[in-house]
N, C-alpha and C positions, 0 to 999 in steps of 0.2 A: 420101700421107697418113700411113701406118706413122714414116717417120724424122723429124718433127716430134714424135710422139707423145714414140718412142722419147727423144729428144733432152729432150724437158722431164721426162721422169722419172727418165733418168740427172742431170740438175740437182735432183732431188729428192733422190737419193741423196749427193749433194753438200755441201746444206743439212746436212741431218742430221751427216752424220759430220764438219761442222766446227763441230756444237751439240756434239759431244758430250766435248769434250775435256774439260768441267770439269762432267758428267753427275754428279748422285745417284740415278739412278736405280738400285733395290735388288737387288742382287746375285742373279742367277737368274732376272729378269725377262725373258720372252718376246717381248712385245708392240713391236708396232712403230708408227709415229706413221702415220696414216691418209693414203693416198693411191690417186689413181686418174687415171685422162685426164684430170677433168677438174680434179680439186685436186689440187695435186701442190708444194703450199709447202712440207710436213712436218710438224715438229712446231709447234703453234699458239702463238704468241709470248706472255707476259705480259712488260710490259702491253701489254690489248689483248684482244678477243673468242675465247673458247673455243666455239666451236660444237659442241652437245651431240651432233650425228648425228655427227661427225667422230672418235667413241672408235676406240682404235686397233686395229690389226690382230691378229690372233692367234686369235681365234674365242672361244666356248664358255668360261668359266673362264681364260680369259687376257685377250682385251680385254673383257670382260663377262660378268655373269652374268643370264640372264634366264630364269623360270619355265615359259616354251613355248619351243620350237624357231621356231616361227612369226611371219616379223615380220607382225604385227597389221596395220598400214598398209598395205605392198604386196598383202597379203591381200585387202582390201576393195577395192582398185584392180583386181581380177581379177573382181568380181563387180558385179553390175548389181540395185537395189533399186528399191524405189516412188519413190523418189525420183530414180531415173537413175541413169550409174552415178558412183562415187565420184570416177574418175579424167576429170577435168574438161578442156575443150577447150580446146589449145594449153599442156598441161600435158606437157614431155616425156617421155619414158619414165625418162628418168635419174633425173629428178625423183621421178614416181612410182611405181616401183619401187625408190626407192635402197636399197640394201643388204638385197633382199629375200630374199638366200640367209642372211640371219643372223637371230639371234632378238629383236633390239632394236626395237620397235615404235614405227617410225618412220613420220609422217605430214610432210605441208605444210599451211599457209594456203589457205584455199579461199574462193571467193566466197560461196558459199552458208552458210557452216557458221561463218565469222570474219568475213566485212565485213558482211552483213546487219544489222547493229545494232550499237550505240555501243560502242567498247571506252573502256577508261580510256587504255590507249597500244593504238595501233595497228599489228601489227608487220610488217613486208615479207612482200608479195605471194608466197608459192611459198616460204615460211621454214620450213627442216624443222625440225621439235623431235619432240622423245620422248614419247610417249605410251600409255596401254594401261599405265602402271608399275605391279606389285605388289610387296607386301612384301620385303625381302632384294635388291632386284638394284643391280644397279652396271655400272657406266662405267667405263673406266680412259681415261685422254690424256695421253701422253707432253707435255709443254709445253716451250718454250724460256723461260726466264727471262731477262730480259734485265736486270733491273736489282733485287736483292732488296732487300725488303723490307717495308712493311704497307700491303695491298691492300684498299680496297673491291668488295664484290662488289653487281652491280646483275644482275637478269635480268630477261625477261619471261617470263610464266607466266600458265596459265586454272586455274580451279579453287580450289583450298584447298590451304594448306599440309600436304606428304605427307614433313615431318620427315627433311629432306636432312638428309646429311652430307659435308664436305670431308675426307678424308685424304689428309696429303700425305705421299708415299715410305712409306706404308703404316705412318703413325703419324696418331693422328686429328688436324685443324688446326681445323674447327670448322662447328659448324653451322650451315644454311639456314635463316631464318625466312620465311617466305610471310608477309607481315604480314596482308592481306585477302583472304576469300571474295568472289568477283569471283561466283559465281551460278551459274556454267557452264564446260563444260573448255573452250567456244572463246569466253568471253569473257576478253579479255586483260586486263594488266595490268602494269605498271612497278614495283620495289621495290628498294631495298638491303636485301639481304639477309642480311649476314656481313661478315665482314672476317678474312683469313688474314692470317701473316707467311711471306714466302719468305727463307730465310733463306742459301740457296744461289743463286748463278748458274747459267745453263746447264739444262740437259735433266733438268727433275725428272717425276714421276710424280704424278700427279693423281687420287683416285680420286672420283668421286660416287657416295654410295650414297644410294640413296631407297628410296620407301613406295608406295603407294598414294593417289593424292591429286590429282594437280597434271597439266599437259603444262608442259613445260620446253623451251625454244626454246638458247637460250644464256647465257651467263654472262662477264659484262664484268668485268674486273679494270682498277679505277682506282688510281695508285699515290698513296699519301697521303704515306709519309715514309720515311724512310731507316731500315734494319733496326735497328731497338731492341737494342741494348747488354743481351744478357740472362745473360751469362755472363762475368762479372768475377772468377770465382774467382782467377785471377794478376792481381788489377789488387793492388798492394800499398797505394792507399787505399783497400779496401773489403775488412778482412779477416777474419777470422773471429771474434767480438769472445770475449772472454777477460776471468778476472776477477782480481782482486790483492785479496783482505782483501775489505772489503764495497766494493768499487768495479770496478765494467765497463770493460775499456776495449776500444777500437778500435784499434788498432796500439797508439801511446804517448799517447794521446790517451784523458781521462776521457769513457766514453759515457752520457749522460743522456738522457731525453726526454721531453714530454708529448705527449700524442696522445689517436687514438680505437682502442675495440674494436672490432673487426671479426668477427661470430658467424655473418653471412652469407655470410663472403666464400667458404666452401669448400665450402657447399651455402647455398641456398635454403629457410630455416623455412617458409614459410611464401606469399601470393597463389601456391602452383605450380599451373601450366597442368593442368586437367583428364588433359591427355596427357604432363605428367612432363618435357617436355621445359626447362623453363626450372627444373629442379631442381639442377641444377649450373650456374653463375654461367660464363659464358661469358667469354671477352677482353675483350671491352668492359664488362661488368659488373664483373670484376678489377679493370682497367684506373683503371673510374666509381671504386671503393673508394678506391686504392691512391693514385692522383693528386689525391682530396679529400683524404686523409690527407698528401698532402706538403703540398698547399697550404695545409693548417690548421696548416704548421711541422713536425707527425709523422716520426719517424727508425723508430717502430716502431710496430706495432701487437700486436693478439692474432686467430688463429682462434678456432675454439670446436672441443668436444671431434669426433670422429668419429663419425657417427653406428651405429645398427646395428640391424638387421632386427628388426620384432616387427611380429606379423600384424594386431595389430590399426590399422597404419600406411596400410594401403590400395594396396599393394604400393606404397610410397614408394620410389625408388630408394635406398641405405643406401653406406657406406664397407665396414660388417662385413655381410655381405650371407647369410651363413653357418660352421657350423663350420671354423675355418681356412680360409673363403673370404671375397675381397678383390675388390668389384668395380674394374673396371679403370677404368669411364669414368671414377667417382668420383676412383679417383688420379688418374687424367689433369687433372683438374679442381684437385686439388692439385698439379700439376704446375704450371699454367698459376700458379695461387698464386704459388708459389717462385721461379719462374722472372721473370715480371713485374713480383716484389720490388726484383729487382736493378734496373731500368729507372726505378724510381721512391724509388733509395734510400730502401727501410723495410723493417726486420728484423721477421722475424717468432717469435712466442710461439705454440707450434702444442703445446696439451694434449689428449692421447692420446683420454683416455675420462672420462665425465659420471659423477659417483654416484648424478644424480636419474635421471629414467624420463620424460623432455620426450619429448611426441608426437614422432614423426619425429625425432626425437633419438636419445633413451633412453641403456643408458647399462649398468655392469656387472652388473645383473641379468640384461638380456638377453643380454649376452655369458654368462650361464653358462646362458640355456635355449638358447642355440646345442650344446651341447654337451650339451643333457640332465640340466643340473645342477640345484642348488632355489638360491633367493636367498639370496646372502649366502657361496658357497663361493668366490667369484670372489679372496677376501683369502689363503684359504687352503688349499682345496685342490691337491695337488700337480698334478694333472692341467691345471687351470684356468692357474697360474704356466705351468705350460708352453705351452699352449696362448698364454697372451699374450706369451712370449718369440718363440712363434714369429711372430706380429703385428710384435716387435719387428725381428727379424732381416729380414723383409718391409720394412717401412717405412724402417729405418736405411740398408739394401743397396741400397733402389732406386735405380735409373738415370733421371734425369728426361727424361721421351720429350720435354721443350722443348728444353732446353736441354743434356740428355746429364751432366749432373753428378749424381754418385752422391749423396744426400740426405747423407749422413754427413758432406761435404766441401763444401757448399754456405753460404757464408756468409750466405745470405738469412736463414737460421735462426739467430734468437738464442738461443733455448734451446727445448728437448726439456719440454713438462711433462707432469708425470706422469698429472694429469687436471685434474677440473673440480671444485673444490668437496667435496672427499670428507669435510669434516667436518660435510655434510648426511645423510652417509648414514645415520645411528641416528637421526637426529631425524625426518627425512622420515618413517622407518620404525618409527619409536613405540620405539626402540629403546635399551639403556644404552650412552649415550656411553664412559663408562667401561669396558666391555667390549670396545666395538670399537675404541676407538682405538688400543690395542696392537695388535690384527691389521692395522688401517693402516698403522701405523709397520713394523710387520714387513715388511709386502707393498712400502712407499714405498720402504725402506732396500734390500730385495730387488732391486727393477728399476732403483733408481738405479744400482745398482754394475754390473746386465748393461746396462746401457744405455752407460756410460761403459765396459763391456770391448767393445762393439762399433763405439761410438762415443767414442773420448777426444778428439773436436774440439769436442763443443759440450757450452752450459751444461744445467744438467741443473735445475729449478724443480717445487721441492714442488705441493701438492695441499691442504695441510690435512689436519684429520680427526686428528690426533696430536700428541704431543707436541712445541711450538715449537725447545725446547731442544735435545731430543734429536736434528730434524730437522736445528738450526744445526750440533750436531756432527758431523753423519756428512761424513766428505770427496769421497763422490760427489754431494752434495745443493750448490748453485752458488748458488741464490737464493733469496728466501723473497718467500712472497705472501702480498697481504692485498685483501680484498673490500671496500668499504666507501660502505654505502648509507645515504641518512639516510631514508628512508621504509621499509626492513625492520627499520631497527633501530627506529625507532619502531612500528611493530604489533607488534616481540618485546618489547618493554617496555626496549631497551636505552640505554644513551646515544646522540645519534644528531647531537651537534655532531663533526664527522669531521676537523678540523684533529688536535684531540687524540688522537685514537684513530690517526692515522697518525703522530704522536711519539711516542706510548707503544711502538709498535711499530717503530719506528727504534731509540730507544734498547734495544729489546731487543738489535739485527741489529748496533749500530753494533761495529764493529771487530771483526763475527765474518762477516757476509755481507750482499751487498747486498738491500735491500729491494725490491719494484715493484709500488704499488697498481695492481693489472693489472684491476681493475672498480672504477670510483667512479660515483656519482651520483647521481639520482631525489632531489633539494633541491632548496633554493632558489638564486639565483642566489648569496646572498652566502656561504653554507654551502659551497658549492662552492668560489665564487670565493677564501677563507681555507684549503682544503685544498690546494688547486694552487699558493697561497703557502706555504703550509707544506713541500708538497713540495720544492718549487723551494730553501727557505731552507734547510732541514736536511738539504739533502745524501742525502736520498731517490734512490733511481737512478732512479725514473720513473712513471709514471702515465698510464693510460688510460680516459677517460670512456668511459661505457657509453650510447650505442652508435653506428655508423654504418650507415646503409643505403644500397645503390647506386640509383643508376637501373635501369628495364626495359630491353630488349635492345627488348621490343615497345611502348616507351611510356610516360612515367611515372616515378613510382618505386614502391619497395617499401615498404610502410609495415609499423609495429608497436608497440602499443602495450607498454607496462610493465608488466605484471600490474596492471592495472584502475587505475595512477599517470596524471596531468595528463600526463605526461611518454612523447613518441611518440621512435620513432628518429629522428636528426639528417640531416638534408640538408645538404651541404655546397652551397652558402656560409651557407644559413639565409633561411627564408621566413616571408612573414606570417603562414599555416597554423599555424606554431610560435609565437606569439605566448602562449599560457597557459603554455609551460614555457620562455620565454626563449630561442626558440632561436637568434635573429641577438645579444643580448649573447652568448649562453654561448659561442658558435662564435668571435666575437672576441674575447673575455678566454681562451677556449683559444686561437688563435695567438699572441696578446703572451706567454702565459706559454709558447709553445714554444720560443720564441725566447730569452726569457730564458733558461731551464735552458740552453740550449745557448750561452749567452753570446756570442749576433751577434744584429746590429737584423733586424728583420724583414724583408725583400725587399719591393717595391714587388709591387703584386696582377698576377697574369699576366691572358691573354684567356684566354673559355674556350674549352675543345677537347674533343674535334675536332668537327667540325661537326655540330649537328643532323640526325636523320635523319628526316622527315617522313612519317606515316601515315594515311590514312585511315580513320578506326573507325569504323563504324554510321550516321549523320547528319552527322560531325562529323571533327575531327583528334585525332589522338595522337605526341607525335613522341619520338625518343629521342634526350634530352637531351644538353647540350655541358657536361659536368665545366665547376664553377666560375659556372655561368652565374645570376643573377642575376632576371633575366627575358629574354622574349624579344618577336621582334618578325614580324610573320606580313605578308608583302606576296601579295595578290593580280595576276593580270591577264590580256589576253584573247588575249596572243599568250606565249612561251614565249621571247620576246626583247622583252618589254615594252609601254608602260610600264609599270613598275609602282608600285602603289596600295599604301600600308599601312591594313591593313585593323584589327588590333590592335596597341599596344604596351602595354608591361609584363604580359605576361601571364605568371604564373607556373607551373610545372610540377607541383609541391609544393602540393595543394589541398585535401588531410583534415586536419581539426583535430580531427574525435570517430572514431578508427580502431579502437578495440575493439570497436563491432560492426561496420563493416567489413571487420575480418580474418575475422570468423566469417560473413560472409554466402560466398553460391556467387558473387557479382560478384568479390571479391577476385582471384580466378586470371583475370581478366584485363584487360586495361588501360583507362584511363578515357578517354574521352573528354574532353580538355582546351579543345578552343574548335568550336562549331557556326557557319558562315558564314551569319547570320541574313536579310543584303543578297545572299545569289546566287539570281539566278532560274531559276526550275527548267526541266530542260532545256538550259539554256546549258552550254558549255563551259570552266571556267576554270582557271589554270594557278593554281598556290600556291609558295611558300618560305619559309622561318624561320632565323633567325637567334638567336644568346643573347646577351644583353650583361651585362658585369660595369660594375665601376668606373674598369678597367685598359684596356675598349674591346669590340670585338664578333667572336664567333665568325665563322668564314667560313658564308658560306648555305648552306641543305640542298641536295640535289636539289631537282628543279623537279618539279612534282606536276601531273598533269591529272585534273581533273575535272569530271564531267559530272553536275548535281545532278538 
């Protein structure tokens, strides 16, 4: 019985060491991929099923970290309760004691405790998964990669979502979402819950870290598409764009563009989840942005400034999180930014800091009570300058944990701005313009030139707040911006027909620097539609309406209103919802004029992608939308291989037309429920799926969903 054994585990040793030729696993790593009598593959293959009791070998701080010494589950398998004992007939001992000399609290499926009552999925008979999780512990699982690139992740799970984490090779990949409270930790349940990119072959390192919350059986990696192109810094058509006299170009090639701003895309203003976790815009919310923005014609867009810690934010996660501290997830987040730029050529306008005080924003006052300072030293104290050098030297230096390209060197970036709006700052503040705008210019002219000594690759874009003239002179300053709204200039008592006001300010820049209305909008359509002519005619570099919002990760989209304006954030492709501020005209007279400025016909409309992901919310469905999609289409039925019945079509995802008090309600943080099956009768069991359809044709179908109403 000994040399069989013997014999399949030297074949285990085998496996492995011909996975590991082309291994990123991180230098000084212990663990070894889990094996025994009676599993003995090695390392667990993607694509393909990770089973979660399967972390790998090494013990304590090397294959895991867990809170007690005690596995929890073989525990209760040693002892005998009112209810009998735990460890059930004809359950072997392998089974129920597996790995009961480690501290990871592992159970199986049991008759009594998992099939007594309806699950939504139902998972195999004697299925170990993790459970007993508190806060801080983690997994490690050596995996074979067999084929890189971007994976859906599907598991089953009891309980509520306990704010998993994927890192891969000990750099984070991306978060778990538990879409629904199933009731109970052994009522089960089915979800997609993430999506990684492997961006290496062969034996990489997998870590899951969790919470407190959930039991976790395994995790299915389905391969969706070939590893995204996210590092083109030597691709020599995609270079670092540069400027000649007032004009951009891209290699030898004049760069122009119309597009949209993007203020959400590097944090989340605003519906964030109770538990902060959907505060940073994950891959597929980047992803939702960046792929509206191509298909609206967009070459580029804008972030919005950095945000930064002030108490009365509700410990909001922040970018400036403290004095000369930088939270990390935050960058990683602008990471993922930068990085998924390149995959869906569009340069990005990424300004530093805000002069106003936006909730969960804010902006350089708080940067100087980080540091113990009073408002307003941030222009000119010396301590303060330094202090934001050193932010600088941070940001410009970094290494992007996506992609590994040092921020200073990464072409995604069209220019460095200096902030947000700083010629708000004295007026917000009841303050003489006149007085501060010289410490503006001082402070602008200041961090232009250290910005270009640490970075002489990218363009460098004013802020405002100071003098136009003086800003065109200085040779570290690349671009000039201009805001330009016809509903603020109307309540300041300004002119507020915006064609004009974007040639008066060309003709200042012409033949000394390029221009880029980098915020336009809140008009009418034809107000609009005469400024993005105008841009387009007079040789303007570019222009970006205000604003776009992605889809939820859990459902939905994000919605926002304009400071109390008709006018909500834009849905790409543009829905009924949007009907009182134009938003399916506005959304296509912005791609005809994107196209124009860029002087090629438009491209015929893509499908949308990637495929819907389907959720169950409270009575009803929520699903996370297919970029581009249009409406969608929701089939029913009573087997999970048909037939099936369409139960809705045209239903739309995009369904607030009054969002201002929306945002301010406690429903905002979390996702709506978009259609209730009025025809299912209750108790029955029914399978669901959704699909999106554009004009160009239809998304591929979601997952298949069971439930039991």
């Amino acid at each position: 019985m000994l040399k069989p054994a013997l014999k399949i585990i030297v074949t285990c040793a085998l496996v492995i060491a011909s996975s590991a030729i082309q291994a990123q696993i991180p230098a000084g790593y212990k663990g070894k991929p889990y094996q025994d009598s009676v599993y003995c593959s090695g390392a667990q293959v993607i694509p393909g099923r990770v089973e979660l009791a399967y972390y790998d070998l090494g013990g304590e701080g090397v294959g895991y970290h867990d809170s007690t010494p005690e596995n929890e589950g073989s525990k209760l398998n040693h002892e005998v309760h009112d209810y009998g004992s735990h460890w059930r007939p004809g359950i072997t001992a392998y089974t129920a004691f597996f790995r009961e000399k480690e501290g990871v609290d592992i159970s199986y499926t049991k008759d009594w405790a998992d099939f007594n009552h309806p699950n939504k999925v139902d998972p195999k008979v004697n299925q170990l998964y993790i459970g007993w999780q508190e806060d801080g512990e983690w997994t490690n699982y050596t995996v074979n990669v067999i084929k890189p690139g971007k994976y859906r992740i599907i598991t089953v799970y009891g309980n509520k979502d306990n704010h998993s984490e994927l890192w891969l090779n000990n750099s984070f990949a991306c978060k778990l979402l538990l879409p629904e409270e199933t009731g109970n930790w052994h009522y089960w349940a089915q979800a997609t819950v993430g999506e990684i990119i492997f961006t290496h072959q062969g034996l990489n390192l997998l870590t899951l870290k969790y919470n407190k919350g959930a039991n976790l059986a395994y995790l299915d990696f389905l391969f969706i598409e070939e590893k995204p192109e996210t590092s083109k810094n030597s691709n020599p058509d995609w270079p670092i764009i540069t400027r000649k006299g007032d004009k951009l170009y891209e290699g030898d090639k004049v760069f122009r563009f119309m597009g949209l701003a993007a203020p959400n895309i590097q944090a989340n203003e605003n519906q964030v989840r109770n538990d902060r976790t959907n505060r940073f815009p994950d891959e597929y919310e980047i992803s939702d942005i960046l792929d509206g923005i191509r298909r609206e014609g967009g070459r580029a867009t804008r972030t919005f400034s950095l945000s930064v810690y002030h108490p009365d934010d509700s410990n909001m996660p922040v970018y400036f999180s403290g004095h000369r501290q930088y939270n990390e997830e935050a960058f990683q987040c602008l990471d993922r930014v930068v990085a998924l730029a390149h995959q869906y050529d569009v340069r990005l306008i990424i300004p530093f800091i805000a002069s106003q005080s936006f909730p969960s924003v804010r902006g350089v006052d708080e940067f100087s009570a980080l540091a113990g300072k009073p408002k307003g030293s941030f222009w000119t104290d010396p301590d303060q300058k330094a202090d934001f050098r050193h932010f600088l030297d941070f940001i410009l230096n970094r290494k992007n944990t996506v992609n590994g390209i040092l921020y200073k060197n990464d072409p995604a970036i069209l220019a460095w701005q200096l902030g947000n709006e700083f010629g708000s700052y004295a007026g917000d503040r009841g303050l003489k313009y006149d007085e501060w705008s010289p410490k503006i210019l001082a402070w602008s002219l200041e961090m232009a030139a250290y910005i270009k000594k640490v970075d002489p690759n990218h363009l460098v874009m004013e802020a405002g707040g100071a003098d136009r003239e003086k800003l065109m002179a200085d040779t570290n300053i690349d671009v000039i911006s201009d805001h330009l709204y016809e509903y603020w200039n109307k309540m300041g008592g300004r002119p507020y027909i915006l064609a004009p006001l974007a040639l008066e300010s060309y003709n200042m820049c012409k033949g000394k620097k390029p221009l880029i209305v980098d915020e336009f909008g809140l008009g009418t359509t034809e107000n609009i539609a005469e400024l993005m002519k105008t841009i387009r005619e007079s040789d303007i570099t570019g222009g970006l309406m205000w604003s776009i919002r992605s889809h939820r990760r859990d459902g939905g989209w994000y919605y926002h209103n304009e400071g109390g304006t008709p006018v909500n954030s834009f849905h790409v492709p543009g829905f009924s919802a949007g009907f009182t501020y134009d938003e399916i005209p506005l959304l296509s007279l912005l791609r005809k004029e994107a196209y124009l400025i860029r002087g090629i016909p438009p491209p015929e409309y893509e499908k949308p992608s990637p495929a819907p992901v389907l959720f169950v919310n409270k009575t009803g469905f929520t699903w996370r939308g297919s970029t581009g999609a249009a409406f969608y289409t929701l089939e029913r039925a009573e087997s999970d291989d048909g037939p099936w019945k369409i139960i809705r079509t045209g239903l739309e995802d995009s369904v607030l037309g009054e969002v201002s008090k929306f945002e301010a309600s406690s429903e905002s943080s979390e996702p709506l429920t978009l259609f209730t099956d009025e025809w299912a009768e209750k108790g029955k069991t029914y399978f669901y799926r959704i699909k999106g359809t554009n004009e160009a044709g239809d998304s591929e179908w979601s997952q298949i969903v069971q439930v039991t109403w």
